[in-house]
C-alpha positions in Angstrom: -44.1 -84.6 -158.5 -40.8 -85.2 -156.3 -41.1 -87.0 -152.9 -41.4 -84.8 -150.2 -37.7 -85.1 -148.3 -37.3 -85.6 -144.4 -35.5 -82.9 -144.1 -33.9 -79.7 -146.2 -30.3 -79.7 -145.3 -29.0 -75.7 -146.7 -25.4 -74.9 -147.6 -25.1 -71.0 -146.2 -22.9 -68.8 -149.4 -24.9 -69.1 -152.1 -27.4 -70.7 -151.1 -28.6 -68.5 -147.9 -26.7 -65.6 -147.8 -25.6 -63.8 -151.0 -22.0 -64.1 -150.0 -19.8 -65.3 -152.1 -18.2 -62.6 -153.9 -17.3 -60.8 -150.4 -15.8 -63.7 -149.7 -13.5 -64.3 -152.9 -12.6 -60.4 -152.5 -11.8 -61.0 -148.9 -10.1 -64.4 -149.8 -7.9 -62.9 -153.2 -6.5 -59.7 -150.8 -5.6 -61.3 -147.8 -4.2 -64.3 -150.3 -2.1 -61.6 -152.2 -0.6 -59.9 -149.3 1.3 -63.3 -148.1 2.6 -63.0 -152.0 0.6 -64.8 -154.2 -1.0 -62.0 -156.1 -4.4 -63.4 -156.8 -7.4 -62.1 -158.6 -11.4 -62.5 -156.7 -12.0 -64.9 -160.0 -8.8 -67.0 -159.7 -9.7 -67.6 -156.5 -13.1 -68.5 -156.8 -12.4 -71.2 -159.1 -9.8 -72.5 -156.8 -10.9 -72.1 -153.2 -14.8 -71.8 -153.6 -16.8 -73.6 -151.2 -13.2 -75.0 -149.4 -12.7 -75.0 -145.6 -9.6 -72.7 -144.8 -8.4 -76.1 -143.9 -8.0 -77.2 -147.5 -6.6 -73.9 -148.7 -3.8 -73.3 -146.4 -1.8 -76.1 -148.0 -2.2 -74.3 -151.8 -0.9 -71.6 -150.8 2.2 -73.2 -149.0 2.7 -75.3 -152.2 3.0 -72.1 -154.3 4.7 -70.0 -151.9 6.7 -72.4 -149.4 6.7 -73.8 -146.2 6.0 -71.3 -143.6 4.2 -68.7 -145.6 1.1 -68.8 -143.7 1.8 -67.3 -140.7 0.2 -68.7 -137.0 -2.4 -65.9 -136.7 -3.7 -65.7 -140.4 -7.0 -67.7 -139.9 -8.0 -65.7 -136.6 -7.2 -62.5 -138.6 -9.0 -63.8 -141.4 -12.2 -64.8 -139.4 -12.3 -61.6 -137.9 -12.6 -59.6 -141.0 -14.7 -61.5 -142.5 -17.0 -61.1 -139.9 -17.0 -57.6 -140.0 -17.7 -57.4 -143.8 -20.7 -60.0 -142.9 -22.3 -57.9 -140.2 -22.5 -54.9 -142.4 -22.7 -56.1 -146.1 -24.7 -60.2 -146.1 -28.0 -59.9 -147.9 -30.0 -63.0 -148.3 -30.1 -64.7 -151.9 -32.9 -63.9 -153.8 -35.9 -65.9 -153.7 -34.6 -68.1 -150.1 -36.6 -66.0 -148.0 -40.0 -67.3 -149.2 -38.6 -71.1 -150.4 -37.9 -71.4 -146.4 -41.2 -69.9 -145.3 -43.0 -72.6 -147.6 -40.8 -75.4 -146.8 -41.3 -75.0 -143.0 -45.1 -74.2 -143.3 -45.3 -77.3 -144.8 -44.0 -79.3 -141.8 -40.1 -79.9 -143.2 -37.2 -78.9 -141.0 -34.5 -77.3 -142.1 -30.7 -77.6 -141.0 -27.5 -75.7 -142.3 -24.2 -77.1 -142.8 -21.3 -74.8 -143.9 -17.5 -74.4 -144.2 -17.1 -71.7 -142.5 -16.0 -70.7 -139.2 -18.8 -71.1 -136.1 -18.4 -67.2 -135.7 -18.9 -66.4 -139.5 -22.0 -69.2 -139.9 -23.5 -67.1 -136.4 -23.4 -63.9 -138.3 -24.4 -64.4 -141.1 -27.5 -66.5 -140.0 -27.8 -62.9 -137.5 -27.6 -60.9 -140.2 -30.6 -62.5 -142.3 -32.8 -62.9 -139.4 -32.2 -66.7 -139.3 -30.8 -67.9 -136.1 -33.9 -69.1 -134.8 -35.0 -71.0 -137.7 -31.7 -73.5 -137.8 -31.1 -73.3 -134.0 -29.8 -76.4 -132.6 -29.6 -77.6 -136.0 -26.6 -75.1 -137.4 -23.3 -76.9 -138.0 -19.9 -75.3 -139.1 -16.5 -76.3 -139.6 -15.7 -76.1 -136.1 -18.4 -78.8 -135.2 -17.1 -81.8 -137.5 -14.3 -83.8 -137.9 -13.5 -83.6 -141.5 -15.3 -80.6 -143.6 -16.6 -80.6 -146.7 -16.4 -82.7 -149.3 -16.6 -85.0 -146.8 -20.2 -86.1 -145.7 -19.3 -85.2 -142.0 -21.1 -82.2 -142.2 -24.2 -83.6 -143.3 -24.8 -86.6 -141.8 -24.7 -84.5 -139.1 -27.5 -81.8 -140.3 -29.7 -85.2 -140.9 -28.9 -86.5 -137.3 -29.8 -83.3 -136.0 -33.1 -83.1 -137.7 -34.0 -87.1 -136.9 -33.6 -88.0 -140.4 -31.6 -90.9 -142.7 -29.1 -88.9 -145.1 -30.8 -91.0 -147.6 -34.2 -89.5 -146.9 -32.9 -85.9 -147.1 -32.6 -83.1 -149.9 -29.3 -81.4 -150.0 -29.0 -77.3 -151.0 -25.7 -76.3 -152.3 -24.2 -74.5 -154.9 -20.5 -75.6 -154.5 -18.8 -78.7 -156.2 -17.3 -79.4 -152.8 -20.5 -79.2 -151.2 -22.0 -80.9 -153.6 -19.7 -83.6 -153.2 -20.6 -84.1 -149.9 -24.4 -84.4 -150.0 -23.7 -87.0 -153.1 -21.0 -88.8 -150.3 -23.6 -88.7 -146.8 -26.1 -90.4 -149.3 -28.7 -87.3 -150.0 -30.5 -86.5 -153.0 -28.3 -83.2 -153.9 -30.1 -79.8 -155.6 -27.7 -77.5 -157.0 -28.2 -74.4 -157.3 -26.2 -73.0 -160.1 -25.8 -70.5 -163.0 -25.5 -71.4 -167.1 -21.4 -71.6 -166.0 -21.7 -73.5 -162.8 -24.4 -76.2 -163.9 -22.0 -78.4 -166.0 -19.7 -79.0 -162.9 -22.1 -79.5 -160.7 -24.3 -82.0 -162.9 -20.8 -84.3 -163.5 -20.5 -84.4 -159.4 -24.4 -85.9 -158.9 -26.2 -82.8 -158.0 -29.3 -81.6 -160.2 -28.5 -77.9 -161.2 -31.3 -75.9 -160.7 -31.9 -71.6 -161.4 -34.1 -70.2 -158.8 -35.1 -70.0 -155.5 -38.7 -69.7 -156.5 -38.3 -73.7 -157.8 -37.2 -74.8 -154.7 -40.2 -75.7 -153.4 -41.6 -77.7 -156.7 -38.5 -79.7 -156.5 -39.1 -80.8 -153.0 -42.6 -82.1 -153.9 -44.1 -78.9 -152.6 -46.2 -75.8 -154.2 -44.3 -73.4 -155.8 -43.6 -69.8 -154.1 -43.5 -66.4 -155.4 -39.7 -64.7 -155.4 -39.0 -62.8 -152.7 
């Protein structure tokens, strides 16, 4: 049985909310129309689990200085948002993993690339705000994002825990990346395509929600 961690430090799309593919759609149109026509898919496999931060300079390298205008990443924000407050469903199965892993005494932090507004929705949106209050970081709130281990060394802090001592939830190799770098034991959550990539960065792939409390040292939960 694994150790029981200090603390369960959660990624947010993927991992929380089932948000990803709005996200690449959002990502691949508003991409396109500064000119660099770019499928959902293509940008997945480029940009996923990247701050804005990291992105901005691709696209300048393939379409020149300049392209990005000033007000893109406000613009950008804002419709995301929108899409969030209407369309983010929780992922399957991380309803009941949190319930068990904060019945049994374990707190919980989330640490995500996205913008403070976007992580606030979404968290709205699944009825989550309360659980990760005061313990809810963003982009906005460190330094350096993701794959750096800013982020969670942070969530750790914020939950009076070592890195060392805490169990990392992602599903991105950036993320992923990050929990390996602040020192954390690092659970990915992946599918058959994503496991390979996220297994050759240090995380342990795993399938379901529904494990997620085995692989902490806890009892397993039903789906929901």
């Amino acid at each position: 049985m694994p150790r029981r961690p200090a603390a369960v430090l959660f990624d947010c799309d993927g991992v929380l909310a089932d948000t990803e593919a709005l996200h690449d759609r959002i990502m691949a149109e508003e991409v396109s129309r500064l000119g660099w026509d770019i499928s959902p898919e293509e940008g997945a496999r480029r940009f996923r689990g990247l701050a804005w931060e990291a992105i901005a300079p691709q696209v300048e390298e393939r379409l020149g200085p300049g392209s990005v205008p000033a007000d893109f990443l406000p613009q950008l924000i804002a419709r995301v948002v929108r899409a969030l407050e209407e369309e983010a469903e929780p992922v399957h199965g991380v309803l009941a993993a949190l319930e068990a892993i904060t019945a049994a005494g374990i707190p919980v932090a989330v640490a995500s690339n996205s913008s403070r507004a976007e992580l606030a929705t979404k968290l709205r949106r699944l009825g989550l705000t309360e659980m990760f209050r005061g313990r809810t970081f963003s982009v906005n709130d460190v330094a350096r994002p993701k794959p750096a281990p800013d982020m969670y060394r942070a969530a750790a802090a914020s939950c009076g825990a070592d890195p060392q001592d805490c169990v990392v939830v992602e599903d991105s190799v950036a993320g992923a990346r990050a929990g390996v770098a602040a020192g954390s034991r690092v659970l990915g959550f992946a599918h058959e395509a994503s496991a390979p990539a996220l297994r050759a960065v240090g995380a342990e792939p795993f399938f379901a929600m529904s494990a997620l409390p085995f692989l902490l040292g806890l009892t397993p939960v039903a789906a929901g």
